[in-house]
C-alpha positions as CSV (number, residue, x, y, z in Angstrom):
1,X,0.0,0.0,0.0
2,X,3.1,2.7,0.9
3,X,4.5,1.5,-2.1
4,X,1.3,2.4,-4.4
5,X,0.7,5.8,-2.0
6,X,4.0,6.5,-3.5
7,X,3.5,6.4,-6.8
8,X,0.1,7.9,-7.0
9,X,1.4,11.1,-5.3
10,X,4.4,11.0,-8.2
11,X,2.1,10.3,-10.9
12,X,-0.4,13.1,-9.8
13,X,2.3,15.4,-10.9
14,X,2.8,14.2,-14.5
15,X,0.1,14.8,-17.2
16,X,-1.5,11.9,-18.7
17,X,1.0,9.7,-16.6
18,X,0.3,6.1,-17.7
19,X,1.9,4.9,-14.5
20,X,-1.5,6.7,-12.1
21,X,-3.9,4.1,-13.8
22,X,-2.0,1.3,-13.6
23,X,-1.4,1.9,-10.1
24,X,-5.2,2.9,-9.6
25,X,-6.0,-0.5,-11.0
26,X,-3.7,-2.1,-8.9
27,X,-5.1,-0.7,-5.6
28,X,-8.3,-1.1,-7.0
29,X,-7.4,-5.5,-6.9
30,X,-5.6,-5.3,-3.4
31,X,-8.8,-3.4,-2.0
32,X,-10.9,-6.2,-2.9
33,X,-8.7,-9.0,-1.5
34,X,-10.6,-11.3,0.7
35,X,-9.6,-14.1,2.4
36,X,-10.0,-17.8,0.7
37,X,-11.2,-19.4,3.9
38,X,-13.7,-16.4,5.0
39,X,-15.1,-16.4,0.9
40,X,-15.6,-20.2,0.8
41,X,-17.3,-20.1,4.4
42,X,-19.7,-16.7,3.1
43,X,-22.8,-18.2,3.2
44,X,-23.4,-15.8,0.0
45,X,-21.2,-17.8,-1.9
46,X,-22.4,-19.9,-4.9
47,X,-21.2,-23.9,-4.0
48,X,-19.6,-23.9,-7.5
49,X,-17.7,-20.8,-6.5
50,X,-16.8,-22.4,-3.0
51,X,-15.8,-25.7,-4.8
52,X,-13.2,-23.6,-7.3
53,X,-11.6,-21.6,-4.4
54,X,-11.0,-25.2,-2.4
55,X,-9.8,-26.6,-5.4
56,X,-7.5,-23.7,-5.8
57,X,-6.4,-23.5,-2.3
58,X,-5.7,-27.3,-2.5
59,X,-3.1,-26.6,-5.4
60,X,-1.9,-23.6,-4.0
61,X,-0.1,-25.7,-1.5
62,X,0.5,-28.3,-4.0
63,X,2.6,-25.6,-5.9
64,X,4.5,-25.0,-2.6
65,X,5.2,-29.0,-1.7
66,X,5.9,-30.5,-5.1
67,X,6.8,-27.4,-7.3
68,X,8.9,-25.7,-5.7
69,X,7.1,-22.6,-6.1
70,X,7.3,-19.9,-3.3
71,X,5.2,-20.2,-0.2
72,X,4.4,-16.8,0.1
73,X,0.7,-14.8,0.4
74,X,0.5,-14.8,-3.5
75,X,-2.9,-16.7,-4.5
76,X,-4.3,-17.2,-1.0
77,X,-7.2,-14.7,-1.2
78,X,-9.7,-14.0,-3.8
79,X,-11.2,-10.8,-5.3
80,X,-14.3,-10.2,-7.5
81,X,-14.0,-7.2,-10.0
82,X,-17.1,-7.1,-11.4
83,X,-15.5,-7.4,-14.8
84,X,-14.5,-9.6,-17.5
85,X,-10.9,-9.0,-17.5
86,X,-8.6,-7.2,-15.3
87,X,-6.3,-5.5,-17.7
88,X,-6.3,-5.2,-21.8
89,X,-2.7,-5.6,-23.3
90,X,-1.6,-3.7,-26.3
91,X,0.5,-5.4,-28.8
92,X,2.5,-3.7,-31.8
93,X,4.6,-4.1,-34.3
94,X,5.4,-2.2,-37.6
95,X,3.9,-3.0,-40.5
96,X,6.8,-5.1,-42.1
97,X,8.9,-6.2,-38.9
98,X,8.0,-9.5,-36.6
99,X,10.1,-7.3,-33.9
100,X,7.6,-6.0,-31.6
101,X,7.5,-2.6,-30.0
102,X,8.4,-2.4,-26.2
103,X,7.4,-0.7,-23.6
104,X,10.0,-0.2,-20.4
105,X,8.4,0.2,-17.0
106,X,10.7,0.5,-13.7
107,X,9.6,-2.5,-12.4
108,X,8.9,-5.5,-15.0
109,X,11.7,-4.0,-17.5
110,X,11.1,-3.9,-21.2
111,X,8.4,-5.9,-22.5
112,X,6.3,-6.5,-25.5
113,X,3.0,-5.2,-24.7
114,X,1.5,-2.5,-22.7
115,X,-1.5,-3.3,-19.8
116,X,-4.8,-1.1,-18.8
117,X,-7.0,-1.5,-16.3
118,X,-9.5,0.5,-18.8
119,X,-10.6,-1.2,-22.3
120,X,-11.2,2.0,-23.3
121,X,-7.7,3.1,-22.5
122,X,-6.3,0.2,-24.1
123,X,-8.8,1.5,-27.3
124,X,-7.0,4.5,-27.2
125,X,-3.5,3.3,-27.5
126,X,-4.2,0.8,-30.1
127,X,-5.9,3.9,-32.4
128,X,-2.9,6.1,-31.7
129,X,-0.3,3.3,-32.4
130,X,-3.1,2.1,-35.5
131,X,-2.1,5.8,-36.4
132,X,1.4,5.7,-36.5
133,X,1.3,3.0,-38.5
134,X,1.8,0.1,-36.6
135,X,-0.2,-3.1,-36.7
136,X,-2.1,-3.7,-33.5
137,X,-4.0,-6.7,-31.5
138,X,-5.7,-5.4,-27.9
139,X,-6.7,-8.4,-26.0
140,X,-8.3,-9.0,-22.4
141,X,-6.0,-10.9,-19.8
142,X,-8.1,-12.7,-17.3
143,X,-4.5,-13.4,-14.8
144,X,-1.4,-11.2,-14.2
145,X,2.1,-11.6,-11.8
146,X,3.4,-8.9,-10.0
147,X,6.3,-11.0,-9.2
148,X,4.9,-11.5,-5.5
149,X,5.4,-7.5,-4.6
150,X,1.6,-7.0,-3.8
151,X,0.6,-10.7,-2.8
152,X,-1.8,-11.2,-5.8
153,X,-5.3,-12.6,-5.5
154,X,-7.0,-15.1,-7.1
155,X,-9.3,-13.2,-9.5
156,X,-13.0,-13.7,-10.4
157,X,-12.1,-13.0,-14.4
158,X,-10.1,-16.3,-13.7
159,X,-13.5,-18.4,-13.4
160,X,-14.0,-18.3,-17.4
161,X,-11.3,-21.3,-17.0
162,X,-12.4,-24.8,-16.6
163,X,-10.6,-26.2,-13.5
164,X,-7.3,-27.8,-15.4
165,X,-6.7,-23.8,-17.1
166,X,-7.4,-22.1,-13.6
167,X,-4.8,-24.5,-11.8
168,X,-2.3,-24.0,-14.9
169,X,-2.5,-20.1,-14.5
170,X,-1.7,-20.8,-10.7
171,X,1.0,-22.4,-11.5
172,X,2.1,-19.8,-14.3
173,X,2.2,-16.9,-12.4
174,X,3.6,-18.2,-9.5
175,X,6.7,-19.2,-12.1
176,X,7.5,-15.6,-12.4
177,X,8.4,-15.7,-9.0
178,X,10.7,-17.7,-9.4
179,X,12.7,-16.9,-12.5
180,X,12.0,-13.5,-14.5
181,X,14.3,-11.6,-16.5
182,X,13.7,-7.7,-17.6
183,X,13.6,-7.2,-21.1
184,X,13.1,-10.3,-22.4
185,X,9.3,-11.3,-22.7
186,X,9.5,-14.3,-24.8
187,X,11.9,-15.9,-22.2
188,X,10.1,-15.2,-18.9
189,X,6.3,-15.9,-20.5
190,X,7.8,-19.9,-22.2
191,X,9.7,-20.3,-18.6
192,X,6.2,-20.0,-16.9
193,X,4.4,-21.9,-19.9
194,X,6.7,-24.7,-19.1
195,X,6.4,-24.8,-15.3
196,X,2.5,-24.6,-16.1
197,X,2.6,-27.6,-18.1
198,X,5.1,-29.8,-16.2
199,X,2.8,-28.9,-12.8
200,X,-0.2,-29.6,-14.5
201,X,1.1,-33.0,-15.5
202,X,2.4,-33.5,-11.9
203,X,-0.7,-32.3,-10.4
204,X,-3.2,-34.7,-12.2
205,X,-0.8,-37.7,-12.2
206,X,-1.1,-37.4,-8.2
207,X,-4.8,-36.8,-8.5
208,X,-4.8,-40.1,-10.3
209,X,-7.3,-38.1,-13.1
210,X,-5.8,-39.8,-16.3
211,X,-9.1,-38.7,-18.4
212,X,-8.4,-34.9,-17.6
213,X,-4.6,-35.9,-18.6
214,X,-5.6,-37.4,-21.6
215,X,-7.9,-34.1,-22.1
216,X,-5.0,-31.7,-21.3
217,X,-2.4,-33.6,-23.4
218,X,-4.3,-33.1,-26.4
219,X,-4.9,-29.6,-25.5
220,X,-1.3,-29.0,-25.1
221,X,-0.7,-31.1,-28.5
222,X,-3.3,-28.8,-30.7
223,X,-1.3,-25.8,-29.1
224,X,2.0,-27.0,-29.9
225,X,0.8,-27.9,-33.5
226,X,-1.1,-23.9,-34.0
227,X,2.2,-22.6,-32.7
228,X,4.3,-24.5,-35.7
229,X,1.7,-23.2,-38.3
230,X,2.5,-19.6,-36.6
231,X,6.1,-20.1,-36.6
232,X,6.1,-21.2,-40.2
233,X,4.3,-18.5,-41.5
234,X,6.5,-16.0,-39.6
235,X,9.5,-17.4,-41.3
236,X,7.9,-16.5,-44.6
237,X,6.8,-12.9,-43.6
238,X,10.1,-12.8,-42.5
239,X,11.4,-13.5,-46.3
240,X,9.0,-10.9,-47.6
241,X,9.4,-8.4,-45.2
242,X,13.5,-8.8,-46.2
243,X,12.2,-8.9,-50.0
244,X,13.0,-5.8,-52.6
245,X,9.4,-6.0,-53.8
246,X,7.5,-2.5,-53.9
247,X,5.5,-1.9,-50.8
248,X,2.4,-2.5,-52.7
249,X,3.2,-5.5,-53.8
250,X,4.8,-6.7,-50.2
251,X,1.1,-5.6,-48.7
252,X,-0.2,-8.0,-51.2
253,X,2.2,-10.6,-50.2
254,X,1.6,-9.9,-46.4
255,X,-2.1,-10.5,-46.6
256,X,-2.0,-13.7,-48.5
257,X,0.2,-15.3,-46.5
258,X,-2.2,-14.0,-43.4
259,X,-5.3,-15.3,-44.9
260,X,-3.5,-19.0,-45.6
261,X,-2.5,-18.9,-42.0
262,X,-6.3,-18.2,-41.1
263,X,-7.1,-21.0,-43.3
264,X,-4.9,-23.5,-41.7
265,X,-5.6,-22.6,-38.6
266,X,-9.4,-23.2,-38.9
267,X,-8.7,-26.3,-40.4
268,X,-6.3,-27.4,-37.8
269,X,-9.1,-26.4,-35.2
270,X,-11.9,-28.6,-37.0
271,X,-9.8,-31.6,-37.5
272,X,-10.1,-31.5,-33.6
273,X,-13.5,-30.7,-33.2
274,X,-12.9,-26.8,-31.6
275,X,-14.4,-23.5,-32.6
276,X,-11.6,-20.8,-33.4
277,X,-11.0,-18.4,-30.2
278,X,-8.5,-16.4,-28.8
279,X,-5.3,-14.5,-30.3
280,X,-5.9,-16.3,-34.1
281,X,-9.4,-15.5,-34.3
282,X,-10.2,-12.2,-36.4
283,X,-8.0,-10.3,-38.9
284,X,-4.7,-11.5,-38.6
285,X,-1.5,-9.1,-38.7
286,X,1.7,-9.0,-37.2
287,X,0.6,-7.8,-33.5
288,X,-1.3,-10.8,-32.8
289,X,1.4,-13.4,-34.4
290,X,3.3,-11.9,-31.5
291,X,1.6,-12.5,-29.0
292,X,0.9,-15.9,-30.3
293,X,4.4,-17.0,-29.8
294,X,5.4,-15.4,-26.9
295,X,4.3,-17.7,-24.7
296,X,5.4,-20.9,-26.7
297,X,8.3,-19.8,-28.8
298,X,11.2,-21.4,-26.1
299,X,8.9,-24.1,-24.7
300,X,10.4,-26.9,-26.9
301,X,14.1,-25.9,-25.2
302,X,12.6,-25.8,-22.2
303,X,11.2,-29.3,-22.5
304,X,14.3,-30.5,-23.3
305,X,16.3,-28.8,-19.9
306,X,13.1,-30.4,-18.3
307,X,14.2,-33.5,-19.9
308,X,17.9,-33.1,-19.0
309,X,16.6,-33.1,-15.5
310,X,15.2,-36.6,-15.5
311,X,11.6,-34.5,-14.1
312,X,13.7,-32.6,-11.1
313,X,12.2,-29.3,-10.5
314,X,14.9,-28.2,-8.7
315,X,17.9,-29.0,-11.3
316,X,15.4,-27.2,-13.8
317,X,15.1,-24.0,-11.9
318,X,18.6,-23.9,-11.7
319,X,19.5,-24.1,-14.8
320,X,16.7,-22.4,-16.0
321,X,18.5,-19.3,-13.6
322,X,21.6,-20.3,-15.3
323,X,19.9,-19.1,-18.5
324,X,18.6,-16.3,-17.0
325,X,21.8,-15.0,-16.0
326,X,23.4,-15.0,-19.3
327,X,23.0,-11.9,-21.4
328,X,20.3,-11.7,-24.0
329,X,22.1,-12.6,-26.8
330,X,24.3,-15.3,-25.4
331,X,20.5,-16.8,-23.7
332,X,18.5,-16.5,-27.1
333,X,22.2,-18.8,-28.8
334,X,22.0,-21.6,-25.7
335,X,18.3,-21.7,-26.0
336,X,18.9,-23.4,-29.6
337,X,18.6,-26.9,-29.7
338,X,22.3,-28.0,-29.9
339,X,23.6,-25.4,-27.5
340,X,20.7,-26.4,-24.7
341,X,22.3,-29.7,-24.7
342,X,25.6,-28.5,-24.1
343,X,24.1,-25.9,-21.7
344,X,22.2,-28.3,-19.9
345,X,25.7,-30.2,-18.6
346,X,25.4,-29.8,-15.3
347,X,21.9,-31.7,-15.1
348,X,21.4,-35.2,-14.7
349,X,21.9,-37.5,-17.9
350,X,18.8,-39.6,-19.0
């Protein structure tokens, strides 16, 4: 609370400073907090509601005993915001470049996307950046980190989720806890993918719930196979983007390649029997091939330290921090696949 007294008095100072709403919105979720055990006891409280929260609670400590994750006050109180998400992120990128544009915040570092508390902020910013030229995706995010500073909540936008997504997010967030690196998005948010699977996988195989295993395996699996037709068509962009070709002609080039993608993608999605959601639904542009692979870009090199590791948490989190503390450049070369396995040296042999 001093912390965010702090900054509200600074930002009160600055015009149009993007830092008061963000830590508006953030005092807005601590204010809310309630306790898990006094909101599953509220006689107000829907059983289905009260059934999620115990659920929750019971893999809350499962993250703590079998994860490794930090047994802190993160995640052991809930708070209903009356809303559908709790921030909107902003994604950019120019109109012929895969790079996207960052946003550096004293906190978090640089990262690839910019979060509002207000949709209608986020609105704004995507029409001003739209303006400038750059191609832009806004999407709602139902979960965020602080990285354990203000104890975050369990939050009622995270009840969309059937029970296997809510206790992956859990174990997501809590993963920037334990490894995060500023500037370098891609990195922290496969880290935390990977944690999120691997827990999941621990978590039901102790349940002994082999059906939801099944279920989440071939979730994982139709991810996993999305991200490849993303990857692909980025390499291509990529080659056009490079390309000579008048800009007309590249625009043309751009778009086709998008609409295949679209294409593919919805044909991927009816082969296994889902309807199209998310970050691939809509027009497609660069933005939102972004933040498509920003969460699964590194997860196949993380698999593999995982691997390495015979399934130790511990020998992954270390060198997972090994990674971490190499410099971007050097971190983006030993996440390849040859150089992981010589990176991975000090973990145990399969």
């Amino acid at each position: 609370m001093a912390r965010l007294s702090v900054t509200l008095l600074l930002c009160a100072t600055l015009t149009g400073c993007y830092y008061l709403q963000a830590a508006s919105g953030q005092l807005e979720v601590i204010r809310k907090r309630e306790s898990l055990d006094e909101v599953i006891a509220d006689p107000n409280t829907s059983p289905e509601l009260a059934a999620r929260l115990h659920l929750l609670d019971e893999a809350r400590d499962f993250s703590v005993s079998s994860l490794g994750l930090p047994d802190n006050n993160s995640y052991r109180t809930y708070a209903d915001l009356e809303r559908d998400y709790v921030v909107w992120n902003v994604f950019a990128a120019p109109e012929f470049s895969l790079e996207p544009k960052v946003w550096c915040f004293p906190v978090a570092g640089c990262v690839s996307y910019r979060g509002y508390f207000s949709q209608d902020r986020a609105a704004k910013e995507a029409a001003r950046l739209k303006k400038e030229g750059f191609d832009v995706a806004v999407g709602g995010v139902a979960a965020y980190s602080t990285l354990g500073r203000f104890s975050d909540p369990i939050l009622s936008t995270m009840m969309r989720w059937d029970d296997i997504d809510l206790v992956a997010v859990l174990f997501h967030e809590l993963a920037h806890q334990v490894v995060y690196v500023k500037d370098d998005s891609a990195f922290n948010e496969s880290f935390a993918t990977a944690v999120e699977e691997f827990g999941v996988q621990l978590w039901l195989e102790e349940r002994g719930e082999q059906e939801k295993m099944a279920e989440y395996v071939a979730g994982r699996e139709l991810q996993q196979s999305l991200t490849e037709l993303v990857m692909k068509a980025r390499e291509d962009l990529h080659g056009v983007y490079e390309s000579d070709v008048e800009l007309e002609y590249k625009r043309v080039l751009k778009r086709e390649r998008l609409q295949t993608l679209a294409a593919d993608v919805a044909d991927e999605l009816q082969r296994n029997g889902k309807e199209a959601a998310g970050w691939l639904t809509g027009e497609l542009n660069n933005a939102r091939l972004i933040s498509t692979t920003l969460y699964e870009g590194n997860l196949p090199s993380f698999r593999a330290l995982y691997g390495r590791c015979e399934r130790d948490i511990d020998c992954f989190y270390t060198e997972a921090k090994k990674l971490a503390d190499l410099d971007y450049d050097d971190r983006k070369a030993a996440l390849s696949s040859s150089d992981l396995l010589r990176f991975g040296s000090g973990a145990n042999e399969q």
